[in-house]
VOTI-725915 format. One record per residue: residue number from 1; x, y, z of N, C-alpha, C in turn; residue in three letters. Coordinates in steps of 0.001 Angstrom, whole numbers, padded with zeros to 6 digits. Each point is the difference from the previous one (the first is absolute). Layout:
+-----+---------+---------+---------+---------+---------+---------+---------+---------+---------+--------+
| num |    n.xx |    n.yy |    n.zz |   ca.xx |   ca.yy |   ca.zz |    c.xx |    c.yy |    c.zz | residu |
+-----+---------+---------+---------+---------+---------+---------+---------+---------+---------+--------+
| NUM |       X |       Y |       Z |       X |       Y |       Z |       X |       Y |       Z |    ALA |
...
+-----+---------+---------+---------+---------+---------+---------+---------+---------+---------+--------+
***
This chain:
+-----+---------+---------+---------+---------+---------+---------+---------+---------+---------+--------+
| num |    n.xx |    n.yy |    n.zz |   ca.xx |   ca.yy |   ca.zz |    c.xx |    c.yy |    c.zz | residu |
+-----+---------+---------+---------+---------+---------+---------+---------+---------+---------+--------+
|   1 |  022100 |  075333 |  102025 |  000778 |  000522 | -001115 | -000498 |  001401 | -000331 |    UNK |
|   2 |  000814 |  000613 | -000014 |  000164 |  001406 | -000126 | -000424 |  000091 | -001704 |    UNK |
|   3 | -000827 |  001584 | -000490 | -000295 |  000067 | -001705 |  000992 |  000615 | -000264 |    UNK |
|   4 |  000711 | -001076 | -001015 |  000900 |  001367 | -000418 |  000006 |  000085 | -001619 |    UNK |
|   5 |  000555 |  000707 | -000659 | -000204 |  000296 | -001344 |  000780 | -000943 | -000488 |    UNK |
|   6 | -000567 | -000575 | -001339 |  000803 | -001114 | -000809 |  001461 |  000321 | -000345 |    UNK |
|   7 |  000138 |  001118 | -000369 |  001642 |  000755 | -000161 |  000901 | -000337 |  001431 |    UNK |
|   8 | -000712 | -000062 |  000533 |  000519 |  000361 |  001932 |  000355 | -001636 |  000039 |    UNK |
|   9 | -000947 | -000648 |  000325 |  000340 | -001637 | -000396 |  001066 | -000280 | -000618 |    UNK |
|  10 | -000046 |  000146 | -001184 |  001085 | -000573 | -000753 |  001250 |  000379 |  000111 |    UNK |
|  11 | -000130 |  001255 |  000242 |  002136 |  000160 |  000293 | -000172 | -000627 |  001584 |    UNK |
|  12 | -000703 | -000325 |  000675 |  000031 | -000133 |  001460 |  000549 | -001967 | -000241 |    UNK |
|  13 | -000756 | -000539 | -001044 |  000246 | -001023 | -000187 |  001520 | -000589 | -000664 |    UNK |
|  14 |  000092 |  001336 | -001229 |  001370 | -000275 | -000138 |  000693 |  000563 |  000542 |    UNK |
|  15 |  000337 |  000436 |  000880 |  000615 |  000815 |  001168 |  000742 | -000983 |  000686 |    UNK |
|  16 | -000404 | -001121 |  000339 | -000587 | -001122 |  000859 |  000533 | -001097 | -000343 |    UNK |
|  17 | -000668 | -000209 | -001485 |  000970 | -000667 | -000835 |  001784 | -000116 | -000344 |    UNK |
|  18 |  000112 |  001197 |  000095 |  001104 |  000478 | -000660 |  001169 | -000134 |  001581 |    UNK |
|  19 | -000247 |  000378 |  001083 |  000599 | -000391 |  001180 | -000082 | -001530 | -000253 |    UNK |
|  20 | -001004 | -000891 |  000422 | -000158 | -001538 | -000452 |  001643 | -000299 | -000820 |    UNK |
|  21 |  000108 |  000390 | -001442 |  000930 | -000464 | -000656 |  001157 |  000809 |  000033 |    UNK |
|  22 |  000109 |  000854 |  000839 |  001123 |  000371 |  000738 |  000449 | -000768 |  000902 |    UNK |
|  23 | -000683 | -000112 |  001545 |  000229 | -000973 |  000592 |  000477 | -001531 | -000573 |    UNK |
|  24 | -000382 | -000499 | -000742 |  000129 | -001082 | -000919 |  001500 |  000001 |  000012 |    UNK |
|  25 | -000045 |  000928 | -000980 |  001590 | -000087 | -000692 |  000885 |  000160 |  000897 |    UNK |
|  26 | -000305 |  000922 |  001052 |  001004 |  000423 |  001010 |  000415 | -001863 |  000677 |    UNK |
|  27 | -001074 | -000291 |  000175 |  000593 | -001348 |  000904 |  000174 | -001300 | -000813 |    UNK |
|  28 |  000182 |  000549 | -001480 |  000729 | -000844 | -000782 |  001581 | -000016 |  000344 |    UNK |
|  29 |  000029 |  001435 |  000740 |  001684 | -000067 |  000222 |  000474 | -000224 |  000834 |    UNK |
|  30 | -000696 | -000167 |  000912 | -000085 | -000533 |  001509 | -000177 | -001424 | -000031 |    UNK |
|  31 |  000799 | -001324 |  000381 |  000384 | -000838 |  000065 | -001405 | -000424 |  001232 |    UNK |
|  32 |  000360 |  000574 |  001074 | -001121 | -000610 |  000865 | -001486 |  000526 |  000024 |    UNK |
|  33 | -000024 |  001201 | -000720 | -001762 |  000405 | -000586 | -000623 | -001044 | -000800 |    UNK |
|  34 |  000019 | -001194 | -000111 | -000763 | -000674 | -001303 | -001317 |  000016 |  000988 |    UNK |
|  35 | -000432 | -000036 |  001015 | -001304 |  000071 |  000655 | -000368 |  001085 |  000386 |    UNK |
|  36 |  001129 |  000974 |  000844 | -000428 |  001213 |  000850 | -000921 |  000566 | -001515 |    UNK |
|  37 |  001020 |  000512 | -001368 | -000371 |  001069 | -000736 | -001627 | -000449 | -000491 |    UNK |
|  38 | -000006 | -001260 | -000556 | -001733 | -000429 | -000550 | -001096 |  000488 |  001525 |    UNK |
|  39 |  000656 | -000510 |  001087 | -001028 |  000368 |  001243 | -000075 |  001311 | -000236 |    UNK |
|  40 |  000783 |  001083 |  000271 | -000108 |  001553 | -000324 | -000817 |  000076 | -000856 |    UNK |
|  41 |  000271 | -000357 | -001497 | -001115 |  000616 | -000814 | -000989 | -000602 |  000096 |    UNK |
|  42 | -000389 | -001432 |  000436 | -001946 | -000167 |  000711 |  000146 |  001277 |  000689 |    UNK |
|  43 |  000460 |  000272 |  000921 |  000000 |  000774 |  001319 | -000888 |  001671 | -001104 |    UNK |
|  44 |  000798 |  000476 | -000735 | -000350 |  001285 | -000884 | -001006 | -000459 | -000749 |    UNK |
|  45 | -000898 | -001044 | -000576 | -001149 |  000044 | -000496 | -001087 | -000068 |  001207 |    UNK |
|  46 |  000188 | -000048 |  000794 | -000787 |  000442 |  001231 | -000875 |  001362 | -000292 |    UNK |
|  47 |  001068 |  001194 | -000298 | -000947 |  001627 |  000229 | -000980 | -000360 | -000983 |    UNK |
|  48 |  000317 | -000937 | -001561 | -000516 |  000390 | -001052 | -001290 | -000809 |  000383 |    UNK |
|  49 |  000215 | -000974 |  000682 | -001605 | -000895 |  000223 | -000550 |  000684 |  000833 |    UNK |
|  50 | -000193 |  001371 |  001287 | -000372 |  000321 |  000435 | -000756 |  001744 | -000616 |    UNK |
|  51 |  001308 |  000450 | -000633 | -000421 |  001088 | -000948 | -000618 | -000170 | -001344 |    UNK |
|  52 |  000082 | -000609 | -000652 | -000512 | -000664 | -001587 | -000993 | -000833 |  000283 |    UNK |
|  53 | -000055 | -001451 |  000881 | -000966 | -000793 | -000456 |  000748 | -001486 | -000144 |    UNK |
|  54 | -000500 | -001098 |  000146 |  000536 | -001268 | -000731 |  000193 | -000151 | -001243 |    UNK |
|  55 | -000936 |  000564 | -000902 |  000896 | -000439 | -001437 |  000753 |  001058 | -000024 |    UNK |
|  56 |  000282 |  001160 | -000010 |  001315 |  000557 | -000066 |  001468 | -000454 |  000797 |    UNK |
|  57 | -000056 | -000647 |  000926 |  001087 | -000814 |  000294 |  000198 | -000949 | -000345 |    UNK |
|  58 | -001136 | -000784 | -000560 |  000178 | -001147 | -000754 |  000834 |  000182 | -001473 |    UNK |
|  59 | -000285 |  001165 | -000625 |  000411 |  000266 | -000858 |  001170 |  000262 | -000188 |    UNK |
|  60 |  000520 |  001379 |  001732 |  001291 | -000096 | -000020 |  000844 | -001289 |  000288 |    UNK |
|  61 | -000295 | -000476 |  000836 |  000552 | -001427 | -000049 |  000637 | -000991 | -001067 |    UNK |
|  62 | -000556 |  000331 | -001242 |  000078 | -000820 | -000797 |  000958 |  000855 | -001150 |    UNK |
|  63 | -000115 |  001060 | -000030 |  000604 |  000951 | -001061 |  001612 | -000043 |  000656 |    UNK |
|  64 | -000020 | -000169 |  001801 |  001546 |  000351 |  000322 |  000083 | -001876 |  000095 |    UNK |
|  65 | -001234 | -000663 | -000158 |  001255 | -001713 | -000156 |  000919 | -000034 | -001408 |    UNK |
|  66 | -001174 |  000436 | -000761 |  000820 | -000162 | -001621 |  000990 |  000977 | -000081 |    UNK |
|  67 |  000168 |  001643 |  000420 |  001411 |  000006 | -000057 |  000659 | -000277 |  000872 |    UNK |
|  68 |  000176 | -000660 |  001000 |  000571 | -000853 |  000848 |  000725 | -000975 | -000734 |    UNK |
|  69 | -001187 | -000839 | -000450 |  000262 | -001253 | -001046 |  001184 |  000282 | -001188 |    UNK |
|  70 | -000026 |  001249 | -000401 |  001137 |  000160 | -001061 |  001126 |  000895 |  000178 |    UNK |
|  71 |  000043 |  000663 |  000944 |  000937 |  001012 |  000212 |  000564 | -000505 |  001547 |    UNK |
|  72 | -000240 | -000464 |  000625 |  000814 | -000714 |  001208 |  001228 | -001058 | -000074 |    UNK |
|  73 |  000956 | -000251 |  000419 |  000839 | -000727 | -000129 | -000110 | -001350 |  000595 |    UNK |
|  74 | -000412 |  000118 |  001436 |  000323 | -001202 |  000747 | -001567 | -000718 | -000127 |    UNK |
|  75 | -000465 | -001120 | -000725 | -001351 | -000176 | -000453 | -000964 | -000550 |  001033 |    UNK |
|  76 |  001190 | -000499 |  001489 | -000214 | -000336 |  001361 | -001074 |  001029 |  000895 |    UNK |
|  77 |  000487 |  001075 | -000413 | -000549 |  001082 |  000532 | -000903 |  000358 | -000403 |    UNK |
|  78 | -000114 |  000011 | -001502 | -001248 |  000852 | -001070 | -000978 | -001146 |  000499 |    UNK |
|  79 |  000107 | -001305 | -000114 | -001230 | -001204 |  000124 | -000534 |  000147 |  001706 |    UNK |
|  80 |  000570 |  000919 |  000947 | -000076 | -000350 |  001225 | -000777 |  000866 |  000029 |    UNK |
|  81 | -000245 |  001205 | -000679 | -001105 |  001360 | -000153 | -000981 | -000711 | -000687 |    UNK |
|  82 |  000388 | -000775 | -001308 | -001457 | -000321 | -000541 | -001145 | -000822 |  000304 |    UNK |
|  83 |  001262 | -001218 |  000608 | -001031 | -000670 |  000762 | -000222 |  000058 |  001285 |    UNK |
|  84 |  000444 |  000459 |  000850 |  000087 | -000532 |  001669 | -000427 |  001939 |  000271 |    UNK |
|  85 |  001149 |  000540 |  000259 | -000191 |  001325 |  001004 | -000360 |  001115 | -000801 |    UNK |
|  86 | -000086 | -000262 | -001455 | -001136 |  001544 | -000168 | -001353 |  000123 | -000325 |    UNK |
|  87 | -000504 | -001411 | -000242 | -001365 |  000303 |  000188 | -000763 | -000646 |  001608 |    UNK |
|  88 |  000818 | -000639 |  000334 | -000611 | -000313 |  001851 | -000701 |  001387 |  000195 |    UNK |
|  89 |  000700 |  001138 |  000416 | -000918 |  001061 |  000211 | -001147 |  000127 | -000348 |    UNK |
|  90 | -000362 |  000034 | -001412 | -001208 |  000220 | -000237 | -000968 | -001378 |  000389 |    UNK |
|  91 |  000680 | -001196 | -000144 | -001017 | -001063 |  000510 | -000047 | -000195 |  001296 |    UNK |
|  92 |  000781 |  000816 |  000564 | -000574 | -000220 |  001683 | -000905 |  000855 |  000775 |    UNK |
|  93 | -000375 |  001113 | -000923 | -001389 |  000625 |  000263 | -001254 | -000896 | -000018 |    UNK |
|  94 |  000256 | -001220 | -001252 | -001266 | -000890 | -000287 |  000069 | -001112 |  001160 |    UNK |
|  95 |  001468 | -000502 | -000246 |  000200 | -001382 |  001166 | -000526 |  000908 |  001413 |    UNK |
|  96 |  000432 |  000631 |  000388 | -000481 |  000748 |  001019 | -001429 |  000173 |  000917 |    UNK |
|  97 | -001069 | -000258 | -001394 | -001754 | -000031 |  000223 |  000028 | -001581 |  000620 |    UNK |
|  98 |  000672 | -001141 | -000152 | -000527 | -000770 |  000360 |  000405 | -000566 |  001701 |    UNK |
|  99 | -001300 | -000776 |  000258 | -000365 | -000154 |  001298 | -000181 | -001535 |  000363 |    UNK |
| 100 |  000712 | -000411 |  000370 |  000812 |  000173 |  002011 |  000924 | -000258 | -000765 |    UNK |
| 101 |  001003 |  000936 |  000629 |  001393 |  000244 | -000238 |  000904 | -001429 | -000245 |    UNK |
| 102 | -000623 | -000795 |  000609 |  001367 | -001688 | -000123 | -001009 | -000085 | -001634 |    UNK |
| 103 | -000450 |  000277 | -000759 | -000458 | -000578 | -001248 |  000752 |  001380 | -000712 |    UNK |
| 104 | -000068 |  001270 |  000487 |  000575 |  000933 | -000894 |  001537 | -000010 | -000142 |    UNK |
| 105 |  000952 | -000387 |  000726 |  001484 | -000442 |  000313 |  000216 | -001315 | -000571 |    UNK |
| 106 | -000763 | -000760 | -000285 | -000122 | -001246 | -000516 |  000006 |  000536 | -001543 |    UNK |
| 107 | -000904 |  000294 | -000295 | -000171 |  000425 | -001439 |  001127 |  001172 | -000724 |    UNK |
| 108 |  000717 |  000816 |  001257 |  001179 |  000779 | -000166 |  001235 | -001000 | -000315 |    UNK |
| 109 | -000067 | -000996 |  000841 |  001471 | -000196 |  000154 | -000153 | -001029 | -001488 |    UNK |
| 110 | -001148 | -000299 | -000228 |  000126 | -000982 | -001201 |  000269 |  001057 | -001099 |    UNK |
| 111 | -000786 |  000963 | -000208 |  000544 |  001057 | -001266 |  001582 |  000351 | -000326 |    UNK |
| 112 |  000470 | -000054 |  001926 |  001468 |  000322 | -000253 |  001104 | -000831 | -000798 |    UNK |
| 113 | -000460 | -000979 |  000934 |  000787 | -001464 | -000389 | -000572 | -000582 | -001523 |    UNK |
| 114 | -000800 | -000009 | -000172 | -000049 |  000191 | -001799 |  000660 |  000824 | -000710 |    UNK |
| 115 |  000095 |  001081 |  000225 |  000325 |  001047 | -000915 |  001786 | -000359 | -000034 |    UNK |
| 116 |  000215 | -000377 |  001486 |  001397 | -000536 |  000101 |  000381 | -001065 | -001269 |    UNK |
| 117 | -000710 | -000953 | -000008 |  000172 | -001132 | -000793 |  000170 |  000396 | -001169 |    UNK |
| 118 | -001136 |  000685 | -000769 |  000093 |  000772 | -000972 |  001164 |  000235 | -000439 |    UNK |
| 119 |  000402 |  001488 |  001105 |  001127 |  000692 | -000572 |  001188 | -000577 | -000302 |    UNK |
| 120 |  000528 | -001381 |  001322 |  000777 | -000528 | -000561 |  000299 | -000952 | -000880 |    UNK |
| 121 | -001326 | -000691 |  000058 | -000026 | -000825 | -001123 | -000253 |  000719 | -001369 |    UNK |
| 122 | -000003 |  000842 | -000380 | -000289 |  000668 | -001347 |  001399 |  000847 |  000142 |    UNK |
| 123 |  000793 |  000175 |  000326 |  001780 |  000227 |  000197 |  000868 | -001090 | -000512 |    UNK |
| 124 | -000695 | -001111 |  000621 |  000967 | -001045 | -000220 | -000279 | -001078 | -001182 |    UNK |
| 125 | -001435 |  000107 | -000092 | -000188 | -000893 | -000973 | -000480 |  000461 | -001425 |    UNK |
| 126 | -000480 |  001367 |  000169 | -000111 |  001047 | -001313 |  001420 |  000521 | -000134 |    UNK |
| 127 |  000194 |  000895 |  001013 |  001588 |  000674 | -000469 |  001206 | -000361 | -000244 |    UNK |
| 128 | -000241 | -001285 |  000784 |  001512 | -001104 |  000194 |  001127 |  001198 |  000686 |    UNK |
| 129 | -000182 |  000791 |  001059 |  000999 |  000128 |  000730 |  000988 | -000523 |  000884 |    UNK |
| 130 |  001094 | -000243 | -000153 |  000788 | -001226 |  000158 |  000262 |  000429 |  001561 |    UNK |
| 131 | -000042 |  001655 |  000276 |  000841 | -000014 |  000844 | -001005 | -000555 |  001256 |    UNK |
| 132 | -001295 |  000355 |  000079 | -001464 | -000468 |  000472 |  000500 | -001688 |  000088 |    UNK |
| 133 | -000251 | -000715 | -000618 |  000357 | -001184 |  000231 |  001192 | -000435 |  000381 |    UNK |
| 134 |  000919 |  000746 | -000114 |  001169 | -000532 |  000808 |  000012 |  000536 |  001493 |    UNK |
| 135 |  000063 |  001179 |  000346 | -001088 |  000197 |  001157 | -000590 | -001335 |  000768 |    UNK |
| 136 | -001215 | -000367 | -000587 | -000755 | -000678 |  000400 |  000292 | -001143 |  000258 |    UNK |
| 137 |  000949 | -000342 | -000909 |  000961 | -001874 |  000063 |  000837 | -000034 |  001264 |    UNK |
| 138 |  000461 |  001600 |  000602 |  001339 | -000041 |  000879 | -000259 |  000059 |  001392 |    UNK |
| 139 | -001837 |  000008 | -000102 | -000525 | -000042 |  001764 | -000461 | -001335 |  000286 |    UNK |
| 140 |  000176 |  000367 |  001315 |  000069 | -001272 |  000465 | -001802 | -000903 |  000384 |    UNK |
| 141 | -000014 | -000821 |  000034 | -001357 | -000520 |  000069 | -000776 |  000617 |  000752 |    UNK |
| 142 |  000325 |  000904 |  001619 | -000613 |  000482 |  001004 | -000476 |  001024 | -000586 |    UNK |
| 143 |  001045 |  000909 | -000896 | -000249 |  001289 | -000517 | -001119 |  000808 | -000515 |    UNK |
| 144 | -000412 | -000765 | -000736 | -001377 |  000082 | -000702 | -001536 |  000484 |  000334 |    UNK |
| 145 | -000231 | -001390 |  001584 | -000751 |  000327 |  000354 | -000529 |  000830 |  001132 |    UNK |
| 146 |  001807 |  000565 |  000151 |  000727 |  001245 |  000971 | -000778 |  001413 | -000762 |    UNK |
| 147 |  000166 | -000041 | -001827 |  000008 |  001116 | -000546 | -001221 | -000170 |  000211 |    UNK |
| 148 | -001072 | -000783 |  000188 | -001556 |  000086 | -000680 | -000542 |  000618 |  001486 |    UNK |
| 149 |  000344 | -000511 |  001296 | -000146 |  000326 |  000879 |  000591 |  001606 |  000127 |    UNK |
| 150 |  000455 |  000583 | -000025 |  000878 |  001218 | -000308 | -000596 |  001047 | -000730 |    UNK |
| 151 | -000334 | -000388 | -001384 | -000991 |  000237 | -001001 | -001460 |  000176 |  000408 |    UNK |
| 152 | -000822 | -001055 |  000942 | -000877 |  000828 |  000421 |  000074 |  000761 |  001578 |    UNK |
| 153 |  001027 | -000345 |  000337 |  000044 |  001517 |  001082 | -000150 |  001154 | -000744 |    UNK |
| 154 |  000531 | -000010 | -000866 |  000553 |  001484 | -001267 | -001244 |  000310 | -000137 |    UNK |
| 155 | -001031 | -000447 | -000514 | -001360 | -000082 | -000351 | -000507 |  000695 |  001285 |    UNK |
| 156 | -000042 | -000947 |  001300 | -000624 |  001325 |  001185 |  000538 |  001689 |  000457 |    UNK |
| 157 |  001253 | -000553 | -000340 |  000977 |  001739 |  000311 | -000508 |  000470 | -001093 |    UNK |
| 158 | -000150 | -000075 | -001636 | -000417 |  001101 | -000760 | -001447 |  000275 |  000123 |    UNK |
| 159 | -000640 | -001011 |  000375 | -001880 |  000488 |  000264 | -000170 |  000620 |  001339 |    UNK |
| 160 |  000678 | -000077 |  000736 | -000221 |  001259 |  001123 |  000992 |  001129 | -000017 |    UNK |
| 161 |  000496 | -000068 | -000868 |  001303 |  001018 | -000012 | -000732 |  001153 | -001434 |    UNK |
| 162 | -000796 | -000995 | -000758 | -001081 |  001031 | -000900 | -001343 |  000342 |  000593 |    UNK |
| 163 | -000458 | -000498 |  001231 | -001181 |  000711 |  000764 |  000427 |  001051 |  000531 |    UNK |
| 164 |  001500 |  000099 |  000910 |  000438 |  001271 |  000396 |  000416 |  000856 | -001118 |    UNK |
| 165 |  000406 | -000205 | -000853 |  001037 |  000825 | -000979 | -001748 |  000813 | -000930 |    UNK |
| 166 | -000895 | -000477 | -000368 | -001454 |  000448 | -000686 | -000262 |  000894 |  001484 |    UNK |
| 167 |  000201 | -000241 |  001465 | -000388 |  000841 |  000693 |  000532 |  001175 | -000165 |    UNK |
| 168 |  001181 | -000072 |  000291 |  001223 |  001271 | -000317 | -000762 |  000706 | -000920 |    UNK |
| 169 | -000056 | -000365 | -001535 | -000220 |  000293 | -001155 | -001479 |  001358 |  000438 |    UNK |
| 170 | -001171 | -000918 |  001022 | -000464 |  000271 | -000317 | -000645 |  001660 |  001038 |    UNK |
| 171 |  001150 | -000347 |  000945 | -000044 |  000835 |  001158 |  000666 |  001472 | -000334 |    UNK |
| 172 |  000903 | -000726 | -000486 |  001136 |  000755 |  000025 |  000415 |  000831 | -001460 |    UNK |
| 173 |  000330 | -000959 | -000991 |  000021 |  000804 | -001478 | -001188 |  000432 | -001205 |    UNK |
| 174 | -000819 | -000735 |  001119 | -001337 | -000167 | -001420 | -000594 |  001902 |  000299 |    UNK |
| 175 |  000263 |  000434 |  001404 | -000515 |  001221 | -000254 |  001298 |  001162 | -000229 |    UNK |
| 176 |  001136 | -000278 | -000367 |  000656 |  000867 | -000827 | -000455 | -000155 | -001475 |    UNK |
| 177 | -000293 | -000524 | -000829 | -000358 | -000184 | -001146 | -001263 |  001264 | -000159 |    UNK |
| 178 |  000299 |  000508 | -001190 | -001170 |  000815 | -000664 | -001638 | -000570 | -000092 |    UNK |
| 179 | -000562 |  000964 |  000032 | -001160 | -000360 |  000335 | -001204 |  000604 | -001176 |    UNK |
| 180 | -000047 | -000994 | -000978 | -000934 | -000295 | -001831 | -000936 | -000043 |  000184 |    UNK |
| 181 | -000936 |  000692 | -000638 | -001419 | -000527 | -000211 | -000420 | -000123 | -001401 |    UNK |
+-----+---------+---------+---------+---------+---------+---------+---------+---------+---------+--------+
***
């Protein structure tokens, strides 16, 4: 991590932020973004955990769930950033340290598939979204454990698809960026 001045940080963070709940909203209007747009913005708290630090992405993280949480429309989408694809990034730097890999994928795919449960169970049984449960009533018995299977493929395409994409970042744009002391 690069020093940079606390001023420099913070618009860098809300900078960051502020794309985050752009993206958001944008694929509130987009019918088939309810996953791509939350993956994107994990994808953009990436520079800030590499330029800032962990608690500054932690922080952003949490400042773009809550306006997520109130200014988003489709609540499918906002819960899919809060719980599942915008903080994975930052916890897969940590899941990442652990060793031999069949215990670290083990312990991944369980975070995923929780956070899954979570999200939809706190949709359906906090929010009472009808359309979520009707959805869910109209598949068929195979379906399900089609999506969960599906769901963690999704899980391997975005964790190697964020080892290359932090490479890019770090090859490629991290040295256009100004250079703070």
């Amino acid at each position: 991590m690069r020093r940079q001045t606390g001023s420099w940080r913070v618009a860098f963070c809300g900078i960051m932020a502020g794309l985050c709940v752009a993206v958001m909203l944008c694929g509130s209007v987009l019918p088939l973004a309810t996953f791509c747009a939350p993956a994107l913005g994990g994808i953009l708290l990436v520079p800030v955990l590499i330029e800032c630090g962990a608690k500054a992405a932690w922080l952003t993280w949490l400042a773009v769930s809550l306006i997520c949480a109130l200014t988003v429309p489709d609540l499918e989408l906002a819960f899919a950033f809060i719980f599942l694809l915008g903080y994975y990034p930052l916890l897969k730097v940590r899941l990442d340290r652990i060793r031999p890999a069949a215990l670290r994928w083990g312990v991944k795919l369980t975070v995923w598939n929780g956070a899954i449960a979570a999200m939809y169970g706190t949709l359906t049984l906090v929010f009472r979204l009808e359309y979520i449960i009707e959805e869910l009533r109209t598949y068929q018995s195979w379906m399900l454990p089609l999506l969960l299977v599906l769901g963690n493929l999704t899980l391997w395409i975005y964790d190697r698809a964020l080892v290359n994409i932090t490479r890019v970042y770090l090859v490629r744009i991290r040295p256009l960026l100004p250079k703070r002391r």
